[in-house]
C-alpha positions in Angstrom: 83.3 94.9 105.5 87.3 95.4 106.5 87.0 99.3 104.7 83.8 99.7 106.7 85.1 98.8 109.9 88.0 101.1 109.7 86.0 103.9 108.8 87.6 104.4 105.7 86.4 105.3 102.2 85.9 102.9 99.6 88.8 103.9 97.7 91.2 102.0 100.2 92.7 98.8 99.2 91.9 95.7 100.2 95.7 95.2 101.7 94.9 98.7 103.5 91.4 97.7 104.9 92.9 94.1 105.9 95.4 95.9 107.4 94.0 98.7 109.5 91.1 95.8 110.7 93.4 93.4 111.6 92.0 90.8 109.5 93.7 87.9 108.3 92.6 87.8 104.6 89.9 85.1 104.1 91.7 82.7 102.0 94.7 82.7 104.6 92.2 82.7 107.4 90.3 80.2 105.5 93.3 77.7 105.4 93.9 78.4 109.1 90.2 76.8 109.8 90.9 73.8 107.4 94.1 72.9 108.9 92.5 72.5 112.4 90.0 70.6 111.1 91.5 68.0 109.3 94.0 67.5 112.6 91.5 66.8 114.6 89.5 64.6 112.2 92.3 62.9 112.1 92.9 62.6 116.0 89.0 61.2 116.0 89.6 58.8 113.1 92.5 57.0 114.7 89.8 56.7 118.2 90.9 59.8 120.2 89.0 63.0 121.1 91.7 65.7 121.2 91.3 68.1 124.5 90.6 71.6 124.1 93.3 73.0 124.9 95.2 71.0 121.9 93.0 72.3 119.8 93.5 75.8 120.8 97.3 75.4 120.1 96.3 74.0 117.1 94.5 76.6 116.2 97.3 79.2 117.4 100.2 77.6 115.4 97.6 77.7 112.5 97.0 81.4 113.1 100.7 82.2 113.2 101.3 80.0 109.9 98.7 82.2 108.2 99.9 85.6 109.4 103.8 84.4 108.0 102.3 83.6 104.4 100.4 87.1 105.0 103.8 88.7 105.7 105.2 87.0 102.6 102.2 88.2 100.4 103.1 91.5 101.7 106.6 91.5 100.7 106.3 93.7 97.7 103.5 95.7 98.1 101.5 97.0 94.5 99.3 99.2 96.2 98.9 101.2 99.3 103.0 101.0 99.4 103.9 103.2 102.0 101.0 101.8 104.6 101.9 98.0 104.3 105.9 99.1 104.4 104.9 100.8 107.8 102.9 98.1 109.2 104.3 95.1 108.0 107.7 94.9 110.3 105.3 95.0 113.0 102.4 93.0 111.6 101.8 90.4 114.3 102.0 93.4 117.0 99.6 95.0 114.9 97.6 92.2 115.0 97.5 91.6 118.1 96.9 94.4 119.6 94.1 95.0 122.7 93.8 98.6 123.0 93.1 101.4 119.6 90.4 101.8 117.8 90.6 103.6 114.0 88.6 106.8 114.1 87.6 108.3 110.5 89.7 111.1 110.5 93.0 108.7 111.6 91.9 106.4 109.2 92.6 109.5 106.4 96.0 110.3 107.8 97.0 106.9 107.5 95.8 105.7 104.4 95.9 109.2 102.5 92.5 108.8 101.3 90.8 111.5 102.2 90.9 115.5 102.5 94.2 116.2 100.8 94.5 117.5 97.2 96.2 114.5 95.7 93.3 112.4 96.7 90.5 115.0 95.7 92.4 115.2 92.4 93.9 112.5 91.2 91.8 109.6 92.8 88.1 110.9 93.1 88.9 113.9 90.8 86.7 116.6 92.6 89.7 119.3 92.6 91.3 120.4 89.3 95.0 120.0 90.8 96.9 118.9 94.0 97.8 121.7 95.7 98.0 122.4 99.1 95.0 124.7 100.1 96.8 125.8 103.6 100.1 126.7 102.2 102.3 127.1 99.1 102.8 123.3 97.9 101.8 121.8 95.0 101.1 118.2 96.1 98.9 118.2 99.0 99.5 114.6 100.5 99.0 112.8 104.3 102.7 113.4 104.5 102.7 116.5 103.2 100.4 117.6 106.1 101.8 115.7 108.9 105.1 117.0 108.2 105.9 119.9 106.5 102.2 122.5 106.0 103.5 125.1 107.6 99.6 125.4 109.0 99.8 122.7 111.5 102.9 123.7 113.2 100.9 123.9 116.6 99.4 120.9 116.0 102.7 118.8 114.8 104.7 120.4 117.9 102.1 118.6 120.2 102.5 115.3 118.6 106.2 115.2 118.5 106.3 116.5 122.2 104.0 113.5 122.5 105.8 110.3 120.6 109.1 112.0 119.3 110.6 114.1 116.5 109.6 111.0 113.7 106.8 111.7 112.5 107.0 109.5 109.5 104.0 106.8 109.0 105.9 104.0 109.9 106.9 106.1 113.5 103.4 106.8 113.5 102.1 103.5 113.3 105.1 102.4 116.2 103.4 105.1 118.4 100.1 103.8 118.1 101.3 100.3 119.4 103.1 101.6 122.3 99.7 102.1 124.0 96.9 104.8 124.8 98.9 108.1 125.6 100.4 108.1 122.2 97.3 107.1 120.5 95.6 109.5 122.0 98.3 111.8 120.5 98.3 110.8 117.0 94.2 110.5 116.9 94.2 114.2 118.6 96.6 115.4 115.6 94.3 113.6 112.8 91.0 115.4 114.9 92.3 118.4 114.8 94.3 118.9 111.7 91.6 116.9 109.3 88.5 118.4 110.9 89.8 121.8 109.7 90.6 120.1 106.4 87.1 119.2 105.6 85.8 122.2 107.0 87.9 124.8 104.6 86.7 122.0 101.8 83.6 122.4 102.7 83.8 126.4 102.4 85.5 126.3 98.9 82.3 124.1 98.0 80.0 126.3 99.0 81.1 129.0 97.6 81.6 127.0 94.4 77.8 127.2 94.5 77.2 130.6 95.3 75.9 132.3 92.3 77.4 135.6 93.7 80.8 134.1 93.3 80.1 132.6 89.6 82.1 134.3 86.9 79.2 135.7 84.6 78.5 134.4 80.9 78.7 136.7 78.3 76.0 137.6 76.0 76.5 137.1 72.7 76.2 140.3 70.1 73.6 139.1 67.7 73.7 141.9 65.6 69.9 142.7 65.6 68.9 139.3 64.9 66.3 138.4 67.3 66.1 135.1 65.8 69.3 133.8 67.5 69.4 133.4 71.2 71.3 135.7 73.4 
């Protein structure tokens, strides 16, 4: 549900998804609701009715109890490393955040799930190696393309006259918090830069397909025997 709400592929982590949704994991979040139960079964069983707006603080200090034992589990991170690192110093910002919502493409630049050749190799193994298809590298990652490809300079100058010369992910994910103008500007840089990604995949695999393009199997000599196949 998390991974589907983000927009990303199913490859992502469940820290990632939880993450990028903003959604307290549901054994945290689950302990959150039991808490404020019992407190105010409690309050009833001793002949009192606790006022709603007791039980919203209740439910507030519960919240923040959760998202500190999140914080802990997030401490050492086994997978999706370098996205928890970048969004855990700024978790409950993250959290609570009212404005930005994860398009698919920004979902790929921050995850690095998606159209970059260590991902099509190594993780859902439809490339043979992880080279960058835009420019001399061998290991095509998100970083790789946000920045240092030498094909997106136009693209990367926009951003960092946008949010700064960090363009690291944890800068990235700072930006996005600071408000709409600079996610506007990071989401324009994942639009643009993924979009012509996907479609230069999309070429190679067409023409991966095109029978013109196909390297020709050789016949076999078979000496005059017409008995074995060509």
């Amino acid at each position: 549900m998390t991974t589907r709400a983000v927009r990303g592929y199913r490859t992502i982590s469940k820290d990632a998804a939880c993450l990028l949704a903003g959604a307290i994991p549901w054994d945290l979040d689950a302990r959150a609701f039991a808490d404020v139960f019992w407190r105010c079964a409690e309050a009833r069983a001793g002949g009192s009715n606790p006022p709603p707006d007791v039980v919203r603080r209740w439910r507030n200090d519960a919240r923040e109890t959760a998202i500190e034992m999140w914080r802990e589990r997030l401490e050492n991170p086994q997978v999706s490393v370098d996205l928890v690192l970048a969004i855990r110093p700024v978790l409950k910002e993250w959290l609570d955040r009212k404005t930005g919502a994860l398009s698919f493409r920004l979902t790929q630049v921050l995850t690095g799930h998606g159209c970059f050749g260590r991902y099509l190799c190594e993780i859902v193994g439809r490339e043979e190696n992880t080279r960058c298809h835009h420019c001399d590298a061998d290991r095509d990652t998100a970083d790789h393309t946000v920045m240092a490809c030498p094909s997106w300079i136009g693209q990367r100058e926009a951003l960092t006259a946008a949010i700064g010369p960090d363009i690291t992910l944890p800068a990235l994910v700072r930006a996005l918090l600071r408000g709409d103008p600079d996610w506007k500007a990071v989401e324009d840089f994942a639009e643009e830069v993924i979009s012509a990604k996907e479609e230069a995949e999309r070429i190679r695999e067409r023409e991966a397909l095109d029978p013109r393009r196909r390297p020709r199997r050789r016949r076999r000599a078979n000496n005059g025997d017409n008995n074995i196949p060509p």
